[in-house]
C-alpha positions in Angstrom: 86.9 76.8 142.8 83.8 75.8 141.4 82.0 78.7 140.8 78.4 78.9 138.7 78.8 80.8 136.0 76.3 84.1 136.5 76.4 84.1 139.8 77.7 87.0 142.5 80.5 86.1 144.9 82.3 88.0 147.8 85.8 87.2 148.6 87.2 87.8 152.0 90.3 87.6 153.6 92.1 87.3 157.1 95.5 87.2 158.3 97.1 84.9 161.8 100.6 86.0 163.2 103.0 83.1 164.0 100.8 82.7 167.4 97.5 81.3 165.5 95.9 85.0 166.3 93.8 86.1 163.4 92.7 89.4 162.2 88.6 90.0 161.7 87.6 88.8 158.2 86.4 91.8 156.6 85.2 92.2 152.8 87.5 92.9 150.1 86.0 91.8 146.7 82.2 91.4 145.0 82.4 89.7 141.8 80.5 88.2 139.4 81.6 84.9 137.6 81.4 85.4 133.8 82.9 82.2 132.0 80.7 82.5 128.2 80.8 84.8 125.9 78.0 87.2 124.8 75.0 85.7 122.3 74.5 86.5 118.9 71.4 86.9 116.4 72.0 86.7 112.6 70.0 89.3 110.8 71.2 90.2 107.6 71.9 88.1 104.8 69.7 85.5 106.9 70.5 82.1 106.1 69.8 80.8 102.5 68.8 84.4 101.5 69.7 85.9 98.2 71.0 89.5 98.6 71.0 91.7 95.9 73.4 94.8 96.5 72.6 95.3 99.4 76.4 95.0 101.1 76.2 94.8 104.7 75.9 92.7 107.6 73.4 92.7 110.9 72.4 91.6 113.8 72.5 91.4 117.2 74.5 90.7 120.5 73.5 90.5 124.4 75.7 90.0 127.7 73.6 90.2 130.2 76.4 89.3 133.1 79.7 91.5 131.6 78.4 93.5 129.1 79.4 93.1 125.3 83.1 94.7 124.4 83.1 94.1 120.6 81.7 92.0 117.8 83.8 90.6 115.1 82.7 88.6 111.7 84.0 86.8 109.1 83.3 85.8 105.4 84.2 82.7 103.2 83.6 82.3 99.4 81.9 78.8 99.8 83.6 78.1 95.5 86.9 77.9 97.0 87.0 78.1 100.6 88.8 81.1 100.7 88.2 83.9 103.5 88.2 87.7 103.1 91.6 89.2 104.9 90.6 92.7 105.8 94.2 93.9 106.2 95.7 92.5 103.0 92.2 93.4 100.7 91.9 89.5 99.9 90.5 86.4 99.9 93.3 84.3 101.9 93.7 80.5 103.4 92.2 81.1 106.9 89.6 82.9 108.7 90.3 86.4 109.3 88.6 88.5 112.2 86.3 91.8 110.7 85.4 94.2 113.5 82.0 94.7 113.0 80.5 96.8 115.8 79.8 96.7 119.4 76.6 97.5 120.3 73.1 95.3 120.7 72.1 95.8 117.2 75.4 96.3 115.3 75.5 97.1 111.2 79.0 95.9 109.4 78.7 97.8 106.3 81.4 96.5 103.7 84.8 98.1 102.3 84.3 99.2 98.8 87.1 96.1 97.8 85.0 93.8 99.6 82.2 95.1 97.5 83.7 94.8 94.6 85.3 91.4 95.3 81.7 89.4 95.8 80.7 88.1 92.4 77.6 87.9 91.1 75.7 85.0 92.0 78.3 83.5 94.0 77.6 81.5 97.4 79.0 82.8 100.6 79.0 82.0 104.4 79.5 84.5 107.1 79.7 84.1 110.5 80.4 86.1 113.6 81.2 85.9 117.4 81.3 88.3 120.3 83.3 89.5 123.2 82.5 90.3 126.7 83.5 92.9 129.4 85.0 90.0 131.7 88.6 89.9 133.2 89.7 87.9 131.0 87.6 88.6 128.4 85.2 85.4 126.7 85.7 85.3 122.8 83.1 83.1 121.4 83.8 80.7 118.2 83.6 81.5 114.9 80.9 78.8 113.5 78.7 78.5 115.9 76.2 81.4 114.5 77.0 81.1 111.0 74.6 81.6 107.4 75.1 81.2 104.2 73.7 83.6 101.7 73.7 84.0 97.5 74.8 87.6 96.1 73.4 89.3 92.8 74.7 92.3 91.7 72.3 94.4 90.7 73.6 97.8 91.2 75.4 99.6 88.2 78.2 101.5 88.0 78.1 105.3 88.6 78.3 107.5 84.8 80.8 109.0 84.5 80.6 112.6 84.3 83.9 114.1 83.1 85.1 112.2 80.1 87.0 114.4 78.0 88.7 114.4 74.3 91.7 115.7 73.2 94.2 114.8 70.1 95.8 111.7 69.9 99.4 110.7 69.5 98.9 109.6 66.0 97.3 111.6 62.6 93.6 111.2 62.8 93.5 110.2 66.2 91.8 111.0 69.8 92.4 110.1 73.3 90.1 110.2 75.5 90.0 110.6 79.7 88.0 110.0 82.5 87.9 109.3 86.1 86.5 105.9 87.1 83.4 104.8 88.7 83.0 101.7 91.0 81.4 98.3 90.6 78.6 99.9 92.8 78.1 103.3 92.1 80.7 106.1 92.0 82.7 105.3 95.3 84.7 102.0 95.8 86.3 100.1 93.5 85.7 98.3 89.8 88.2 95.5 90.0 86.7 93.2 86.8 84.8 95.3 84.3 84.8 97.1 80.9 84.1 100.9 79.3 82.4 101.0 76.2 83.2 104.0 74.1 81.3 104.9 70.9 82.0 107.6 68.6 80.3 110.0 66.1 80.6 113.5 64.1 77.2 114.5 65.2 76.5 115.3 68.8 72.9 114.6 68.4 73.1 110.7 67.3 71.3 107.7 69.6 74.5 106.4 71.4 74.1 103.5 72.5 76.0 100.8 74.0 74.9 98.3 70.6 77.5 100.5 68.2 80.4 101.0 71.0 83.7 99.8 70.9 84.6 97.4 74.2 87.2 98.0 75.9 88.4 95.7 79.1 90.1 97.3 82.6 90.3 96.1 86.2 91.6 96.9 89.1 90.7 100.5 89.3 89.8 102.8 92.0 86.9 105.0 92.2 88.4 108.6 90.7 91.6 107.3 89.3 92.4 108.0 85.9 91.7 105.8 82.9 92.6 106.5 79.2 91.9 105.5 75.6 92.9 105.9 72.3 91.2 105.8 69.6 92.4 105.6 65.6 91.8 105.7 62.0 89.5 108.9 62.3 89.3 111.7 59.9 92.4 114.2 60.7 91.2 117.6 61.5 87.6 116.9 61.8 85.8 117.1 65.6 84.3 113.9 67.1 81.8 113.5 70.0 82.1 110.4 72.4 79.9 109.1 74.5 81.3 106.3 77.4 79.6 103.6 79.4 81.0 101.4 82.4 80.3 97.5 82.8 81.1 95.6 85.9 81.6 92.0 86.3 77.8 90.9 86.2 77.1 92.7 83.1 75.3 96.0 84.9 75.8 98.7 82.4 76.1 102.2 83.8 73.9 105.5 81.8 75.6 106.8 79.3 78.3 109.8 80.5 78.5 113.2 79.4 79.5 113.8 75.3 83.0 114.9 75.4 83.8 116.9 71.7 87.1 116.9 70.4 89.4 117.0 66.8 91.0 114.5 65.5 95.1 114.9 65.1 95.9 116.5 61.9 97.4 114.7 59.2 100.7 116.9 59.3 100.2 117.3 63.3 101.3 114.0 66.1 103.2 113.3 68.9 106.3 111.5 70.5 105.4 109.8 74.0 107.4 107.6 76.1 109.2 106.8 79.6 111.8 107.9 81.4 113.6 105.7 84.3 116.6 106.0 86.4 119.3 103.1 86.5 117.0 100.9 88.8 114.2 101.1 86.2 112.7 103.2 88.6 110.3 105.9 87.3 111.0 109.4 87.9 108.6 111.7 88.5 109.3 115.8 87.2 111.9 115.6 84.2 111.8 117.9 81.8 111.6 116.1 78.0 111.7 118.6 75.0 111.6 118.7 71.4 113.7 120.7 69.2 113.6 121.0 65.5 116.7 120.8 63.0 116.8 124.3 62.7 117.6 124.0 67.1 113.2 125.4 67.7 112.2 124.2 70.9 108.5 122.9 69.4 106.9 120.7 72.6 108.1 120.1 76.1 106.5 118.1 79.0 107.1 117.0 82.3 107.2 113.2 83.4 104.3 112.0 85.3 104.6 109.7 88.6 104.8 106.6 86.3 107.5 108.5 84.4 105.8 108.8 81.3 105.2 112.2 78.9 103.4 113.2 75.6 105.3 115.8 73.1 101.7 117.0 71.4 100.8 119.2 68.5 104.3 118.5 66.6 104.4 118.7 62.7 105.8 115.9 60.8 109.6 115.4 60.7 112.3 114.5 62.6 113.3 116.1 66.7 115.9 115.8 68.6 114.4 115.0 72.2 116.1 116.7 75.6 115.8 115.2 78.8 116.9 117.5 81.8 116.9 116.8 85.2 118.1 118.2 88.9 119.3 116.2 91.4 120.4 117.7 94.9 120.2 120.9 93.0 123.0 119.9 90.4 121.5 119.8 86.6 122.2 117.4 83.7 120.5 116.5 80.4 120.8 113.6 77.7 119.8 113.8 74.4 118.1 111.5 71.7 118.3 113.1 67.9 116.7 111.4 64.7 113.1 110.3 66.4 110.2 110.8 63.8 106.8 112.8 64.6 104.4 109.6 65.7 106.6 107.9 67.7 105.7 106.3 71.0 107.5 104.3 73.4 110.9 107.0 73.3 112.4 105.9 76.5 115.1 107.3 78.5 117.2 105.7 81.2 119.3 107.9 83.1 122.5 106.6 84.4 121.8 107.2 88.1 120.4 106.0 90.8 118.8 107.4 93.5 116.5 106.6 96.3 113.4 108.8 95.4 111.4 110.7 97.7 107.8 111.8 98.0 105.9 114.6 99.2 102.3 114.4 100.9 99.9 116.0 103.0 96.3 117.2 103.7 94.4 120.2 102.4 93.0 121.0 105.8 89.0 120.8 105.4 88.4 124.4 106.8 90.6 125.5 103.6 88.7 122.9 101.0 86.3 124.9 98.6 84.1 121.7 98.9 83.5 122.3 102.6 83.0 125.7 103.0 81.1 127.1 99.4 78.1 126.3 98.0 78.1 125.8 94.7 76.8 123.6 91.4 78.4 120.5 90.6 80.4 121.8 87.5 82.0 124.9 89.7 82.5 121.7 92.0 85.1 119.8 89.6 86.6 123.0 88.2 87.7 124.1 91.8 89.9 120.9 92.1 92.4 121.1 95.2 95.8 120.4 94.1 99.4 121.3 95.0 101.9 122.2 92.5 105.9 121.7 92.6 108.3 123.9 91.1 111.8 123.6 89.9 114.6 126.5 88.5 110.8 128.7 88.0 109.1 126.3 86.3 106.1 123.7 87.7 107.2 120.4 86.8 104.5 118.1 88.8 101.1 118.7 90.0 98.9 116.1 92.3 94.9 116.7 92.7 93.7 116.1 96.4 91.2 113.5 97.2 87.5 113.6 98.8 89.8 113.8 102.0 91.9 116.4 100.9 94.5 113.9 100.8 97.7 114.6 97.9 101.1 112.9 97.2 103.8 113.7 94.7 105.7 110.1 94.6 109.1 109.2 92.6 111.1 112.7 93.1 114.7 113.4 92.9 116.6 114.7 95.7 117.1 118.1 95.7 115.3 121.8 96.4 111.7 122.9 95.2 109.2 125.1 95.5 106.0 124.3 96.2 102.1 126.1 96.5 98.5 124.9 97.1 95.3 125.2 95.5 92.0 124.8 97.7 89.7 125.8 94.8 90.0 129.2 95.3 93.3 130.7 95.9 97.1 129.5 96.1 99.1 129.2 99.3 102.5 131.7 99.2 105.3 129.7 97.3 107.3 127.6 99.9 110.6 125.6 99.3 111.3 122.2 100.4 114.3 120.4 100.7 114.2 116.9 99.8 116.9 113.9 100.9 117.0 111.0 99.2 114.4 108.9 100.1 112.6 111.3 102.4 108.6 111.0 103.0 107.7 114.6 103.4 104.5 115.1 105.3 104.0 118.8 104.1 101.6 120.6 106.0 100.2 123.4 103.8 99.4 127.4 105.5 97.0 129.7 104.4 97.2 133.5 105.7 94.5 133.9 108.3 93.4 137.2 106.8 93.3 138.7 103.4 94.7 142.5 104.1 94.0 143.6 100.8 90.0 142.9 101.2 90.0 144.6 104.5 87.9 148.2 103.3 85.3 150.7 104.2 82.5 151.0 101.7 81.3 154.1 101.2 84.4 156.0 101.5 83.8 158.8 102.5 80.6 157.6 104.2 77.0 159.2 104.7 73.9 157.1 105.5 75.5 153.9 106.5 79.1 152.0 106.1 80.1 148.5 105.8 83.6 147.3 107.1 84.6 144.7 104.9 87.3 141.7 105.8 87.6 138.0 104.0 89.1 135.2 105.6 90.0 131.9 104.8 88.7 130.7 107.6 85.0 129.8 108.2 85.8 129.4 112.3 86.9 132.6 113.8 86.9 135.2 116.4 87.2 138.7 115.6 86.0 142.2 116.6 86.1 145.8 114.9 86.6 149.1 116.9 86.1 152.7 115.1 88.2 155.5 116.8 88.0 159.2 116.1 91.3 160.9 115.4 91.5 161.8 119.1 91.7 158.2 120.0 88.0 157.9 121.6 86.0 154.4 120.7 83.2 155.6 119.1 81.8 152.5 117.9 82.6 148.2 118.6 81.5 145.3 117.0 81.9 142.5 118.9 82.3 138.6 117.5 78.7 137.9 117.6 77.6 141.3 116.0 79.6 141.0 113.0 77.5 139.7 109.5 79.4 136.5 108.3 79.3 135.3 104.8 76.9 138.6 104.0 77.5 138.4 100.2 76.5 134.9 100.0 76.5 131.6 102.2 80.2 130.5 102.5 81.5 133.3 100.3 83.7 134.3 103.1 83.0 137.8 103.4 82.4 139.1 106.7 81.6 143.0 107.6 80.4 144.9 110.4 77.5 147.1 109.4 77.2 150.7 111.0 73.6 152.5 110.3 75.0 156.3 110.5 71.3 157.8 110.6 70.4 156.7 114.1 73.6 157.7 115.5 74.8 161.0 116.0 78.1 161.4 114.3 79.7 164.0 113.4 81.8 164.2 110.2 85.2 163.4 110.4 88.1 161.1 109.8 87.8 157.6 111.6 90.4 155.1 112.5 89.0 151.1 112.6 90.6 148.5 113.9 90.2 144.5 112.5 91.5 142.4 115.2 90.8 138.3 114.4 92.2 135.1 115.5 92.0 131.9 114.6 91.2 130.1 117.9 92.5 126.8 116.9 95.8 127.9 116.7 96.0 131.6 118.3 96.8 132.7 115.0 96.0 136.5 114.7 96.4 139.3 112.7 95.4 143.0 112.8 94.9 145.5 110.2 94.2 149.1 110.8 92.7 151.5 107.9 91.1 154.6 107.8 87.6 156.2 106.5 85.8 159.0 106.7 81.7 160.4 107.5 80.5 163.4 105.5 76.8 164.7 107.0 
């Protein structure tokens, strides 16, 4: 049919039998014919613009016949053609579709790898197109709003704020760790850069970038874990270090914290390596040890997810090392004897082969310390969430949680193990796991709803006023307190909205329901409370009964 695209049509229908009578038309659809797609305004980078951090895109979109479903965009690096492939984090062959928004005046604010992956002063060209509310829907074409726009990178990356010293593997050596910033800041990525570090035995010298020693990375993730070593320092003696970051446009970051620390000894090192099953797989929770001639266990460690381990603090001579591990609960070791004090790249492959599991989950954010306490940034890092695993008694892997409360514990041997959670403030009960080969444990951590052993009066025995205490884990709860006499009549209730939360301090989790004696009249006596609380999330609930007394 030639319809006109915008305008409004009725269809109606009618029906004949095989006698050429007909039914009455009647109406049975309105419609309006949509046949383009919504139109779209480039805001931001405009066309020939240079941007300078500022790592977004804008604009807007209008369909004024179906309405606007979505808007999608797309980016080329104009040196080699090459467009950025939101599901594979990469600049690939062919234009690749980025959701972007869907209302009139949408914002697409980039990924922190598409961040990091613009160079500075390079030439790009973005486009974008829209989709409408029609059956079927119209899709415009990339290309036909299009701009092309020159990024500077101005912004520097974040300081770090944790670098930390310890003794290196060698005599008169240090190693020093920190988590990594990004390209732009402390979130996202630094995927081309460089740290400088710069060393001194006086805490109070200039540090500055001009007398640091350069040292290259890339491909690193905001918070991951980056290491140096550093040599030919006085044994015994303490250092301070200072650390900068550089990204790919030269943007130096301030300088981080000054992290003190001794050098090795010159009688004192270490024996580091890797251990690997048959597959050259890393295993993750082996037990290395060293032992002395005279049979002295002196060092021992546990391999990391990449397999590795670090025998520290080990005076000079010569160790037999011990590798031990348990597989589907069954335990073997193999030994390595003659290795010398210093040595580094002692690496074990273990004769089997096993497909390797890993355990992960989520600290749920009502547990995170970070989500429910105020507190300063350096209580902040030291109240870490992380879960620990056990084996035969003794923790043999331990994974911090992320922003998100995310953790995994990769590269692990079949078998049985025991496992607890930190959320900054307390540990879950110890739980075992069983682990197949290969399994992906999603382990879902539990806290106890109540703490019994904080559930008190104060005063006991009571005159002028009592407080009945409770703590919970939980920020989100329902609860009430009743007091009883010791002939079983209510004498006093607190009800859910009564009871002072967090009365110690904001988010310090303490709860109470405060009872003023002087305005009541109540005699002196023995009294029976009762805490009931649940969680209403999960109708979780717990009940705790105790006992105080009232002298007038």
């Amino acid at each position: 049919l030639p319809l006109t695209d915008g305008h409004r049509y009725e269809a109606s229908a009618r029906s004949s039998d095989t006698a050429g009578d007909y039914s009455a038309s009647f109406s049975t659809c309105s419609f309006t014919y949509d046949a383009s797609p919504p139109l779209l305004s480039l805001t931001h980078p405009a066309d020939g613009a240079a941007v300078y951090s500022a790592n977004y895109l804008s604009g807007s979109v209008a369909d004024s016949t179906s309405g606007v479903q979505s808007v999608e965009a797309a980016i080329k690096r104009v040196s080699d053609g090459r467009w950025w492939d939101p599901s594979q984090s990469d600049w690939v062959g062919a234009a690749a579709a980025i959701p972007a928004g869907n209302t009139p005046a949408w914002t697409y604010t980039f990924s922190g790898r598409l961040a990091a992956s613009l160079s500075d002063g390079g030439t790009y060209y973005w486009t974008a197109r829209g989709t409408d509310k029609a059956l079927p829907a119209n899709t415009g074409e990339f290309g036909v709003y299009g701009a092309t726009f020159t990024y500077y990178d101005t912004q520097p990356p974040g300081a770090v704020t944790d670098l930390a010293a310890g003794q290196g593997v060698s005599p008169g050596s240090a190693f020093l760790t920190w988590s990594a910033p990004s390209d732009d800041g402390l979130a996202g990525y630094l995927l081309s850069g460089s740290f400088a570090v710069q060393y001194s035995l006086s805490a109070e010298t200039a540090f500055s970038t001009a007398s640091a020693v350069i040292v290259s990375t890339g491909g690193l993730s905001a918070g991951s874990r980056s290491g140096y070593g550093i040599i030919g320092l006085t044994p015994d003696t303490t250092y301070y270090f200072a650390l900068w970051t550089r990204d790919d446009a030269g943007n130096w970051s301030a300088v981080s914290n000054i992290a003190g620390g001794r050098a090795s000894r010159s009688d004192v090192g270490a024996i580091s390596g890797a251990l690997t099953q048959a597959s050259s797989q890393p295993i993750q929770g082996v037990v290395v040890e060293a032992f002395a001639s005279s049979g002295d266990l002196k060092a021992s460690d546990n391999t990391d997810p990449e397999g590795k381990y670090s025998l520290n603090d080990l005076p000079a001579g010569k160790y037999t090392l011990k590798a031990t591990w348990s597989a589907n609960d069954i335990t073997s070791s193999v030994s390595k004897s003659g290795v010398d004090c210093g040595a580094s790249g002692v690496n074990f492959q273990l004769s089997v082969s096993y497909q390797l599991a890993v355990v992960s989950g989520v600290i749920p954010s009502a547990y995170r310390t970070a989500e429910r306490y105020r507190m300063s940034a350096l209580a902040a890092q030291n109240a870490r969430q992380y879960v620990e695993l056990f084996q035969r008694g003794r923790r043999i892997a331990v994974a911090y949680a992320d922003d998100k409360g995310r953790f995994t514990l990769a590269n692990l041997l079949p078998g049985t193990y025991g496992i607890r959670l930190f959320n900054g403030r307390e540990f879950t009960e110890m739980d075992s796991v069983r682990l197949s080969e290969g399994e992906r444990l999603e382990y879902s951590p539990k806290w106890a709803l109540l703490n019994k052993e904080a559930v008190y009066a104060y005063p006991n025995p009571a005159r002028n006023e009592v407080s009945l205490h409770f703590e919970t884990n939980f920020e989100d709860f329902v609860a009430e307190i009743a007091v009883f006499d010791v002939g079983g009549r209510l004498v006093k209730k607190f009800s859910n909205s009564e009871l002072q939360r967090n009365y110690d301090a904001p988010g310090s989790g303490k709860h109470r329901g405060y009872w003023p004696l002087k305005g009541d009249n109540v005699a002196s006596g023995v009294y029976i409370w009762v805490l009931n609380i649940k969680n209403p999330l999960t109708e979780e609930r717990e009940r705790v009964i105790k006992k105080f007394a009232i002298i007038r």
